[in-house]
N, C-alpha and C positions, 0 to 999 in steps of 0.2 A: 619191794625191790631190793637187790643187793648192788651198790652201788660203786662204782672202782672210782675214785677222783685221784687223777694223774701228774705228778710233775715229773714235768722230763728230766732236770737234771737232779740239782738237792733240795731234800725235803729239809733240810740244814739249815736252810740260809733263813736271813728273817727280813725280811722283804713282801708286798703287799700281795704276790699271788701265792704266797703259802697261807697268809694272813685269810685269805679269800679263801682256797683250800679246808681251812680249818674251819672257820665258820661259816661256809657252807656245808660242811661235812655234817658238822655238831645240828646244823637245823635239820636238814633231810634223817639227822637220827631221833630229833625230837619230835619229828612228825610220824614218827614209827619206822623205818628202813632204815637196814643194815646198811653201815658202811668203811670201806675200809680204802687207804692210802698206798698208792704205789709211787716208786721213783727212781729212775736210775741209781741214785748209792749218795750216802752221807758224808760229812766231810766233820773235822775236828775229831774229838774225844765222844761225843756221843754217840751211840751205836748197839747193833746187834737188838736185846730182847728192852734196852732201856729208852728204845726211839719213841714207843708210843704213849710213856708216861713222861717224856722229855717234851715231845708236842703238844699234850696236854697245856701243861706246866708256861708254857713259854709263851703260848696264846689264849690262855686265861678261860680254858675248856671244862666245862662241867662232865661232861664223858672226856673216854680215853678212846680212842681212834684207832684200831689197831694199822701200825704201818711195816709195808715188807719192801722192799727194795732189789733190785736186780744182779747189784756188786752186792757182796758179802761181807768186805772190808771197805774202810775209808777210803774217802777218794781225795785227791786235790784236780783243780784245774780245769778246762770243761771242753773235754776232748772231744767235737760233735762229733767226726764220723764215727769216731768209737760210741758215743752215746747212742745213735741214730741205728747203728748195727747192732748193738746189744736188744733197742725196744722190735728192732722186726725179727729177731732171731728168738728172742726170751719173753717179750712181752706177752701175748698173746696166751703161751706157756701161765705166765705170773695171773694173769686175769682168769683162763680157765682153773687151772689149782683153785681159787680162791674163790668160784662159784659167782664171779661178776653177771647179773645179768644186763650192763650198761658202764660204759666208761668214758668220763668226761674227761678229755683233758686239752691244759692249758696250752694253748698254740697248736702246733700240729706236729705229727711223729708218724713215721712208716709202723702201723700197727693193723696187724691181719686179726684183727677181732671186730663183730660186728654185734649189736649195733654202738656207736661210737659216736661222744657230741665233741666240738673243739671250741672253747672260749679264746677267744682273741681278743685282748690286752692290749697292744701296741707302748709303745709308738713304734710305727713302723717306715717312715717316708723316708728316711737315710739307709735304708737297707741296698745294698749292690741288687743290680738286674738279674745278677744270677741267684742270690739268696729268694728276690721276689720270685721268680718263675719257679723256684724248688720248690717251696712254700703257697705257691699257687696250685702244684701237683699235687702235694701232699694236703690239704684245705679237702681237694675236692673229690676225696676217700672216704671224708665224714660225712654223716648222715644227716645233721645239721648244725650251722654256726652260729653263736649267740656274741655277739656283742656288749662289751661292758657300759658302753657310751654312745651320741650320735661322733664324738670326739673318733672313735675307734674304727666308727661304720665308714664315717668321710674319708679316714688312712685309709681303710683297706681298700673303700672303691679306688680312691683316687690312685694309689698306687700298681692297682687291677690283678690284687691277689685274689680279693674273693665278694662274696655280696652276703651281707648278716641274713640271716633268716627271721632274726628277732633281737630286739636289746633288752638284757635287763640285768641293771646294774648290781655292784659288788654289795654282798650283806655284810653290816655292822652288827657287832654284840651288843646291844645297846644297855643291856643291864649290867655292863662292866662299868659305865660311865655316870659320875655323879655330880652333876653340874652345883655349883653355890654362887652366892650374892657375892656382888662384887666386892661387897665389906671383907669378905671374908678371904678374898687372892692377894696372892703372892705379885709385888712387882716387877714380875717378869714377863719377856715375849719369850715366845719357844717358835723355831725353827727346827723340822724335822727333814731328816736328808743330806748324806754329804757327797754325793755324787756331783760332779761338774754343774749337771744341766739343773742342778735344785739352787745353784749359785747364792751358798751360803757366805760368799765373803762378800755379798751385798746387804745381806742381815745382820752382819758383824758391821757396815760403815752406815747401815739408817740407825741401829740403836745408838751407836758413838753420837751422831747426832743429835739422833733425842734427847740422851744427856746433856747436849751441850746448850738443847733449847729448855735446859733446866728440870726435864722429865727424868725422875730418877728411877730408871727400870734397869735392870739386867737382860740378858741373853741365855738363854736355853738351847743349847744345838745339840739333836739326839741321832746318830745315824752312826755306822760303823770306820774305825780312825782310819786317816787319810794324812799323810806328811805333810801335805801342803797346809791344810786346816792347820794344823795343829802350831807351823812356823807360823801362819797369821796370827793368830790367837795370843800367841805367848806370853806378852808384854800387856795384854788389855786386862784387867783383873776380871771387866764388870761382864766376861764370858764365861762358861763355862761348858767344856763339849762334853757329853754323855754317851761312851758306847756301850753295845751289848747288855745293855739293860731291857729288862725283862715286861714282859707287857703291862703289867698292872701298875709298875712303878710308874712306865710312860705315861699312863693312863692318869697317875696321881697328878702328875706335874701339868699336863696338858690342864686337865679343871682345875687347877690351881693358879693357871697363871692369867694374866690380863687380856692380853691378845698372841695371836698366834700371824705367825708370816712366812710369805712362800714366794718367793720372787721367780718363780721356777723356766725355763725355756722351751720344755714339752712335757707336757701331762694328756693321759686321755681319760682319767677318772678323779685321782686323788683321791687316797686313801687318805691321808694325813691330814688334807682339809677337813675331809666329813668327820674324822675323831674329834678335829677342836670346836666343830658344830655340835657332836654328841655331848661334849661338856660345857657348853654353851659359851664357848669361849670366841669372841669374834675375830673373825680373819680380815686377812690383804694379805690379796693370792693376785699373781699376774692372769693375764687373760687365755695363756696357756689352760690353766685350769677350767674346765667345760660348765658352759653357762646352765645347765641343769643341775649341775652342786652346787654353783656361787653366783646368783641373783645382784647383782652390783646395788648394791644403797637397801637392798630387803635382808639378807643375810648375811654379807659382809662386803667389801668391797674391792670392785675391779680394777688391778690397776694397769692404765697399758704401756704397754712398752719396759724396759728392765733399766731404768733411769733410778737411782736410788732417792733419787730428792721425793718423786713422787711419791715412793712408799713411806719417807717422812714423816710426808704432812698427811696421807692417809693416816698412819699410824697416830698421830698427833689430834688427829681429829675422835678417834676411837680412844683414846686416853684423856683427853682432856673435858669429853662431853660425856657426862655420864647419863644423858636421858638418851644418845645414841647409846650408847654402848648397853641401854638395857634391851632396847628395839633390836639390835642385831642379835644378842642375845637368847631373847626370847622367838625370835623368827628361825634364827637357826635352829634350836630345840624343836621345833614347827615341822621346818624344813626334813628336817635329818630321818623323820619317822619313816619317809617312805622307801627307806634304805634295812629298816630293822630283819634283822635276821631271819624268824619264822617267815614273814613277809614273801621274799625272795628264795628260799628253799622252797612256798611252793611254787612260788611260779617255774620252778628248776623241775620243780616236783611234775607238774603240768607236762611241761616240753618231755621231759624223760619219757613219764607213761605213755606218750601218744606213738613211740618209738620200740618200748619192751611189748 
């Protein structure tokens, strides 16, 4: 099969559904089929014929993906109705040129090409009544809908945009990740995420704490700069924020560090939990995070409600016991397998043929 996997807007941005994007892309090529990235248009400096060795590069890709795009030049800003009229006027156009016989894409988009699957991601429950019912229209042009979570499945019903056809979660590169003994990490937690709802300035007051219950760790916050983070931050030494760093380096620091933490207020997958599982690094993720990634007391721990005390003493409990910290550990490396890469390309694999 020749395969089109879609983002609506930038294929630029470095956030979990290009992440998804691309290693799904890279399995369905290692299982033999062509495939190639479409997007409405890029943004910053990169661009034009150096997008597909820029993608590569960024997401830790053993092939190179070739990507075409709709705008020609950079973009800023994310102008839907102009996005939305460019994929039903050009898409269709971009996918035939390029001998698609199948295109996935994430969310849904007015596109006259058939046959056509839609991955839906969420979160979706704060969307206005008029975005759900547009989006309910546009949903039900696909030919079918795949779910990343039962997290994704319960938004959509509940919100009555659409009903999954099937779930099957986001794939991990798992041979990017090299987990080591605990002798061997860095005393650090890492927080990844600087958007509001990932409520990183509740990671910046449990590890102030920790320190003060005499655990000498640092802070790792990896996600793109934000004014506000960066006023909190200022004056604390034992932080440090990390932007636009590139996937491999993430990758280093995540298995290097001790534990990982996510106090988060809506997740339907988590990306950035299952990495710090791939390096066997144990988590305290709020209960946002969907109980099919994070098993509370087998792979790492639940915590509920977004009370900073509580992630404290989780987090105190995982630093201070180190026959738990080898159990979460070692379960999470368990765990994380049935997210690997080839794994889930075919099952992508599966759904696709039954459709071309």
């Amino acid at each position: 099969m020749r395969v089109a996997l879609i983002r609506r807007e930038y294929i630029t941005y470095l956030d979990g559904i290009n992440k998804f994007i691309a290693w799904l892309g890279e399995g369905l090529v290692k299982l033999g089929h062509e495939v190639f990235l479409a997007s409405w248009c890029y943004s910053g400096d990169v661009g034009g014929s150096s997008l597909s060795a820029w993608f590569k590069r960024i997401h830790g890709l053993d092939v190179e993906i070739p990507v075409y795009t709709l705008e020609r030049g950079s973009c800023t800003g994310t102008p839907w109705f102009r996005i939305m009229s460019k994929w039903w006027s050009r898409g269709r156009w971009l996918l035939e040129r390029n001998s698609a016989d199948i295109a996935v894409v994430n969310g849904a988009l007015p596109l006259g090409f058939k046959p056509k699957v839609a991955v839906a991601h969420g979160p979706i429950l704060k969307w206005s009544l008029a975005r759900r019912l547009v989006q309910r229209a546009l949903y039900s042009t696909f030919d079918r809908v795949i779910c990343v979570s039962e997290e994704t499945r319960r938004q959509c019903s509940k919100a009555g945009i659409l009903s999954c056809h099937e779930i099957i979660p986001l794939p991990v590169k798992l041979d990017l990740y090299k987990p080591v003994d605990l002798s061997a990490r860095r005393n650090i937690v890492v927080h990844i995420g600087t958007r509001p709802t990932k409520n990183p300035h509740i990671s910046v007051k449990v590890v102030e704490e920790l320190r003060n219950r005499g655990i000498n760790v640092e802070l790792v916050i990896i996600g793109s700069r934000r004014r506000e983070l960066e006023e909190l931050v200022k004056e604390k030494s034992f932080v440090r924020v990390l932007s636009a760093i590139q996937e491999r380096e993430k990758i280093d620091i995540l298995c290097s560090a001790k534990a990982f933490i996510l106090p988060s207020s809506a997740e339907t997958f988590s990306y950035a939990t299952v990495e710090a599982m791939a390096c066997g690094t144990p988590v305290a993720v709020s209960e946002a995070v969907p109980s099919e990634v994070v098993i509370n007391e087998y792979n790492g721990i639940r915590v509920s409600g977004l009370n900073y005390s509580d992630y404290v003493n989780a987090l105190e409990r995982i630093l201070r016991d180190e026959h738990l910290w080898s159990d979460l550990s070692r379960n999470a490396l368990n765990h994380v397998k049935q997210f690997d890469q080839l794994e889930i390309a075919k099952r992508y694999e599966k759904a696709l043929r039954e459709l071309v």
